[in-house]
N, C-alpha and C positions, 0 to 999 in steps of 0.2 A: 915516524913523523906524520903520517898521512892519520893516524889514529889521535894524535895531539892538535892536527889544525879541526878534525873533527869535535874534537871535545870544544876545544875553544869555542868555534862560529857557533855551538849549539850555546854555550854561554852565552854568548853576546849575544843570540839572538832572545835568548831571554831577560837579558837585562835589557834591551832595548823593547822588549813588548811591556817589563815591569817597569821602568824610570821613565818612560816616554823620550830617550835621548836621542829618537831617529835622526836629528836634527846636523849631528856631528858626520854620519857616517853616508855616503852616496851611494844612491842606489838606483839600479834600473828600472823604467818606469817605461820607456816605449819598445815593445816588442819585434819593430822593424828596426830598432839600432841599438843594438845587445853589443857591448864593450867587453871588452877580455877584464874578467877580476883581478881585482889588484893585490898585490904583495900583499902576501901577511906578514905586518911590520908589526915592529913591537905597540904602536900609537891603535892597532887591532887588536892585541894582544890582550894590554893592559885592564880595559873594562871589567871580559870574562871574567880574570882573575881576579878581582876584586871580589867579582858578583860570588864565585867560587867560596871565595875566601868567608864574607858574608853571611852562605848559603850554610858552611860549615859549621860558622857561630851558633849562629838559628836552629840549626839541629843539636848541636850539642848540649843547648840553654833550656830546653823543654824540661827535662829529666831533672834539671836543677832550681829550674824553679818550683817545680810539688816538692822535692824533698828539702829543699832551704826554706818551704812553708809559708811563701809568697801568697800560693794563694790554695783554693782551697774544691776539690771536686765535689758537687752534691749528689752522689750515688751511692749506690749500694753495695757495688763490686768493690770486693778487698784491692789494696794497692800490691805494686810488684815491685820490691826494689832489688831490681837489678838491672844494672849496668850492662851495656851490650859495647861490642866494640866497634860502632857504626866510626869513631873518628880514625881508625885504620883507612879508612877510605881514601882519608886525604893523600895520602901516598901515592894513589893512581887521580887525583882530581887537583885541589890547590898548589898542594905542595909540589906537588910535579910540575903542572903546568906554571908556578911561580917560579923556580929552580929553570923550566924554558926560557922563561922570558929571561931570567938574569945572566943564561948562556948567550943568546940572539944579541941582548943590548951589549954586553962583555964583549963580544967577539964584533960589534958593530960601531961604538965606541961611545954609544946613546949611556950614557952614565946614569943619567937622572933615572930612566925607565930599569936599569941593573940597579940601584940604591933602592927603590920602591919594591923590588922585587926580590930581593935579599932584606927587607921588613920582613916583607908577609911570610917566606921561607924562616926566618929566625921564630915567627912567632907560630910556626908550626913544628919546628923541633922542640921550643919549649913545651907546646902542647902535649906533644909525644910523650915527651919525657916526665912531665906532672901528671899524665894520668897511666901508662904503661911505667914508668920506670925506667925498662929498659925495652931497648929497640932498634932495626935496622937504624944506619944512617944512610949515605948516600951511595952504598954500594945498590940500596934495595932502588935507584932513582936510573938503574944501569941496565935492567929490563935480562935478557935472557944472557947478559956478560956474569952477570952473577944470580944464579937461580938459585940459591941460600945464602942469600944475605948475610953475613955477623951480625952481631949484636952490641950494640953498643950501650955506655954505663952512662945513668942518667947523667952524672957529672963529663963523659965524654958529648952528652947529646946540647946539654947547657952551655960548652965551652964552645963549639962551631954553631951554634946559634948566636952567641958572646961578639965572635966574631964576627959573622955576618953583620951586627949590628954595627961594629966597628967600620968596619967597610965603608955600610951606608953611611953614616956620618959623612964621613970624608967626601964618596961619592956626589953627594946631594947637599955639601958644599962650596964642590966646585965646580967647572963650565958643563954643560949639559949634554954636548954632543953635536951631530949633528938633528938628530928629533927631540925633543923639548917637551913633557908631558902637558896638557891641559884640559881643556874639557872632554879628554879620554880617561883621564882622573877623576869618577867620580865622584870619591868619596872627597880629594882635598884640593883638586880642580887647579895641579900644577904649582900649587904650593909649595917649593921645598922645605923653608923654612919651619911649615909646619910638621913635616915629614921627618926633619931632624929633631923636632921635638918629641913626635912620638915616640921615635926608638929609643931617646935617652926616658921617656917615659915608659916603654916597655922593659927597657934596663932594669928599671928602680922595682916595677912590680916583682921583676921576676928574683932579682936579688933580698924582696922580703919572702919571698916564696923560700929561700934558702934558711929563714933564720933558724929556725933549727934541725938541719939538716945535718949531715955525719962530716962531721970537721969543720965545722964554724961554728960562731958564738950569734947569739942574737946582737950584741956590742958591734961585731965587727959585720956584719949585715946591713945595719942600721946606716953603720959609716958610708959603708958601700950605695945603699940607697939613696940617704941623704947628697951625697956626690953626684949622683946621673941626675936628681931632681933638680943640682943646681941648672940643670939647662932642657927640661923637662917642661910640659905644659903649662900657662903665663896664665890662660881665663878659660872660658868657655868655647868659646871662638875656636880653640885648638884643639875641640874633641875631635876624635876619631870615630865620624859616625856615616852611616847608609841612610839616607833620608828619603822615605819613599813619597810615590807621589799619592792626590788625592780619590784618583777613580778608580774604579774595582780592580784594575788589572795592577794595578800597580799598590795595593794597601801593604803596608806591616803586617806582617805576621802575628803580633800578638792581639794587633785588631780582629784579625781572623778570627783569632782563637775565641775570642770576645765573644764574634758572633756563633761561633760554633757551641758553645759551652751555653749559652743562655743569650738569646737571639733579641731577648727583649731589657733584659736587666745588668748583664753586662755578669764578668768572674766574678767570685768571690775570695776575700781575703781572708786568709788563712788567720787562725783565733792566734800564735806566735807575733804576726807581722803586727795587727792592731791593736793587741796588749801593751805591747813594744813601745810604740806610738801615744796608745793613752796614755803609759807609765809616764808621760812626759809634756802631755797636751800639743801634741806635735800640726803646729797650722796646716802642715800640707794634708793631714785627713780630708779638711774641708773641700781639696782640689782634688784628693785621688781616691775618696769614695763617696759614696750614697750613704744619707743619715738612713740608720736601721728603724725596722718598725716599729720598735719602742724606744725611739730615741739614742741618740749619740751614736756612736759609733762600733759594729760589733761584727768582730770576725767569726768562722765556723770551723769547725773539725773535719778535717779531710775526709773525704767518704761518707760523712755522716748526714743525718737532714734535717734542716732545720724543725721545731715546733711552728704548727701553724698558728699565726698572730703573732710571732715574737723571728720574723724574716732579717737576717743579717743584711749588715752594709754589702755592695758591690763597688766593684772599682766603676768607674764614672767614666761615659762614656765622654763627656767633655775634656779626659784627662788622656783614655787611650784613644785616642783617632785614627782615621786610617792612614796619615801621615807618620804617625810613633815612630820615632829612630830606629836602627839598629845599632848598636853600641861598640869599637872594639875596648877601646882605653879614653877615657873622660879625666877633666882637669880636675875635677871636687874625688876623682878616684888619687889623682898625686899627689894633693893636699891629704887624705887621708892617712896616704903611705908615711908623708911627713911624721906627722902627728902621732901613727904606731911607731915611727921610727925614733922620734924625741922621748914616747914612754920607755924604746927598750930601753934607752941612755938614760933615765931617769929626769932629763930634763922638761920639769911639769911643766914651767911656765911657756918654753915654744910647742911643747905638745899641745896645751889652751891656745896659741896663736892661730899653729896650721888645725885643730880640729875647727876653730871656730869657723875660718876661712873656708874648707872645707864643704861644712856646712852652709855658710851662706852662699856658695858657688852655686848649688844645688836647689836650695831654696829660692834664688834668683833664678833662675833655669826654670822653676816650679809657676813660677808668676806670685811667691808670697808676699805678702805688702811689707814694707820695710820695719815697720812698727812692729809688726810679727815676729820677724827675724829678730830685731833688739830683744825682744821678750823674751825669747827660745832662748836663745844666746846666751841671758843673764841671768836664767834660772840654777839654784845650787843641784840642780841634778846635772848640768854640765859641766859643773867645775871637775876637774881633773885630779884622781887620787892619788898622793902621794905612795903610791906602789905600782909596783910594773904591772902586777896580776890584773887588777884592777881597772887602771888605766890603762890598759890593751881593751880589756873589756869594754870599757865605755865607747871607744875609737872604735871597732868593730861595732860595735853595735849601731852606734849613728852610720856607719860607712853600709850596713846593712838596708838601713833604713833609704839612704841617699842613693841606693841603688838597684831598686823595684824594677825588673823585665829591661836593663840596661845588658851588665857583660856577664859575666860567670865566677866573679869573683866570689860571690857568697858564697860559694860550694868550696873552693881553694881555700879559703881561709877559715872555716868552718872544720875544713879538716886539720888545716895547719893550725887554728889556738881555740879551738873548741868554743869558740864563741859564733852569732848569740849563744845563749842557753838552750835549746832546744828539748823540751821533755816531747816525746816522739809520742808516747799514750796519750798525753793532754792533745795535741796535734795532729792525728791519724788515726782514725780510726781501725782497728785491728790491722796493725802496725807488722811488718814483718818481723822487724828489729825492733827493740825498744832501746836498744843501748847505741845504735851506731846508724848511718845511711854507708851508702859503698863507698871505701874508700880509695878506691882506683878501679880502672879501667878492666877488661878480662882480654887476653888475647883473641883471635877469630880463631874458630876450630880448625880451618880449613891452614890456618898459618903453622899449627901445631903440629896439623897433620901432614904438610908438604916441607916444613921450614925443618930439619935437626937442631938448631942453633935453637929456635922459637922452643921448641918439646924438651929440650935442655932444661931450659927453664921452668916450663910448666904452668898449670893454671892455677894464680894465686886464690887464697881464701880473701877477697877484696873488702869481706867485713872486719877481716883480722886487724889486715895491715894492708896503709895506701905506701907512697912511695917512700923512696931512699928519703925523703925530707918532712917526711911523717913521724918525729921521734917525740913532740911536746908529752907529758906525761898526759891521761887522759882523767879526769877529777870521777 
């Protein structure tokens, strides 16, 4: 316990050095009248984990953004694709200390603060589970009661994450307790309403994550999806986001990265992302790069270096700020789901409704002028093809597009219907792979080496095969 209030207050003291949220929490300030500290109640509790939570995304997003070809390194040094198993971590960080909070507020009778915290634990056994496969559950959350954990089947780890979801629903429908979350909630500032939104919006992603997994159809996937959407995020207003603040202590991470990659001219995007984009005169260019030095707009080859006189676009620094979100689930993301989920039905004409929607959600988000949007919109390169193969493709694709240094979806879904297209030779230069990026997670050596249940299994070939729900054919 004394190891877990430690984790937290080091959280919280860093999300209050990063959000500037000192404002919430009291603090000792005169030296001759020092007060006994107060409870660590859940209303302490909750921020860390967020931040935790957050903290997790952020590291896991790096790796996924060079190999889904976002953007683009100008070096010399060959790239490394491999996957390391840094989100094992969460087991002794988020997930644990979420799984606290949701015993504390359980056993306390604070509802709202157990519903918030059976999310973030749900959407870290899906995690587990889409990138390991397979993996302790909550015997591994039971410290030296169980010093080898079992192992549990992706489809075990989806089913009590399923639940926990369930839970919260209910939970974070009804009375609160006696503590009430709010602006200890930073990300949705005591909103339940909106909290109930995201888990049935967390539902739906994770139920298209299944569609071709081992015993279901994409048909019955779809149905499944489409069902959690009907009470899934409404606009934008309902994203699920960390919105940092504007002075150094507090900037985005991908601003960072900004400055650290090219201090004066900002990342560059990847020659896939901006192709993508031209193939279609896509207005947001204008807002999320720099015109290239000969004109229009032009992405680079990972690793490689530009010719001098002919310098690629950069992403715009009016675009990344040091404010840039952190992402977990966005509403133009469950309009997308939609919209793959009307193509696997075949039904074109609501797959054109929610793509379109979809899109403009994101667009509008963008700052595009509305004129813009009508144009995009009404071009025959959006119309929607009377085929599934096809029609996923276009949907993924725009959903790719709509989802630049946001969540991790491109990587998920990438694996899951092989779209975009990715030629890895045209986009990286001396490429590890030319045929594949990783497609799962690797276990820690140290869990193979201490875990039997872990060495049972062994260490997958991750270029082969990702998880139980990696079975689409690969073209």
């Amino acid at each position: 316990m004394k190891r877990f209030i430690k984790y937290i207050l080091v959280a919280l003291v860093t999300v209050i050095m990063l959000t500037g949220c000192e404002e919430w929490l009291d603090v000792n300030t005169d030296p001759n009248g020092i007060v006994d500290s107060p409870a660590i109640t859940e209303d302490i509790y909750l921020i860390g984990i967020e931040a935790e939570w957050v903290q997790q995304l952020v590291s896991q997003s790096v790796n996924y953004q060079t190999w889904t070809c976002y953007y683009a390194a100008q070096q010399t040094t060959s790239p490394s694709f491999i996957i390391g198993p840094g989100q094992w971590n969460c087991y002794a960080g988020s997930l644990k200390h979420a799984i606290a909070l949701y015993d504390k507020a359980k056993e306390n009778g604070n509802n709202h603060y157990q519903g918030i915290a059976a999310i973030i634990a749900a959407w870290h056994w899906f995690n587990l589970a889409d990138l390991f496969d397979k993996a302790p559950l909550e015997q591994a959350m039971k410290g030296d009661e169980y010093p080898y954990p079992e192992v549990a089947s992706q489809e075990a780890l989806y089913a009590h994450a399923n639940s926990l979801l369930d839970e919260a629903i209910v939970l974070l429908s009804g009375p609160s307790g006696e503590l009430k979350p709010a602006k200890d909630d930073y990300i949705l500032k005591g909103d339940m309403t909106k909290w109930v939104k995201a888990a049935y919006s967390i539902r739906a992603r994770q139920a298209m994550r299944l569609s071709y997994g081992t015993g279901t159809t994409p048909v019955a996937q779809a149905d499944i999806t489409l069902a959690a959407l009907q009470n899934a995020m409404t606009d934008n207003s309902n994203d699920l986001t960390w919105v940092h603040g504007s002075d150094q202590g507090n900037w985005s991470s991908i601003y960072g990265r900004m400055l650290y990659d090219y201090s004066a001219e900002g990342m560059t995007p990847n020659l896939i992302l901006v192709d993508l984009m031209n193939s279609c005169n896509d207005p947001r260019r204008a807002i999320m790069f720099t015109e290239a030095e000969m004109g229009g707009y032009k992405g680079m080859q990972d690793r490689a270096m530009f010719v001098e006189g002919d310098k690629p676009s950069r992403f715009s620094y009016d675009w990344i700020v040091p404010t840039f979100p952190d992402y977990m689930i966005t509403y133009h993301e469950c309009k997308f789901l939609e919209a793959e989920a009307y193509a696997l039905k075949s039904d074109w004409a609501n797959c054109k409704i929610a793509l379109d929607k979809a899109i403009r959600a994101d667009m509008e988000q963008q700052g595009v002028d509305e004129n813009d949007i009508l144009t995009y919109l009404a071009q025959p390169e959006l119309d929607v093809p009377d085929n599934i193969e096809d029609a996923q493709k276009l949907v993924i694709e725009q959903k790719y597009i709509a989802n630049v240094f946001e969540t991790t979806e491109q990587y998920f879904d990438w694996i899951r219907t092989g779209y975009p297209v990715i030629d890895f030779v045209y986009a990286i230069k001396d490429t590890d792979n030319s045929e594949t990026m990783p497609r799962r997670a690797m276990y820690p050596a140290d869990e193979i080496d201490k875990n039997p249940n872990i060495r049972a299994i062994g260490q997958p070939d991750y270029f082969a095969k990702g998880t139980s729900w990696d079975n689409k054919p690969r073209k």
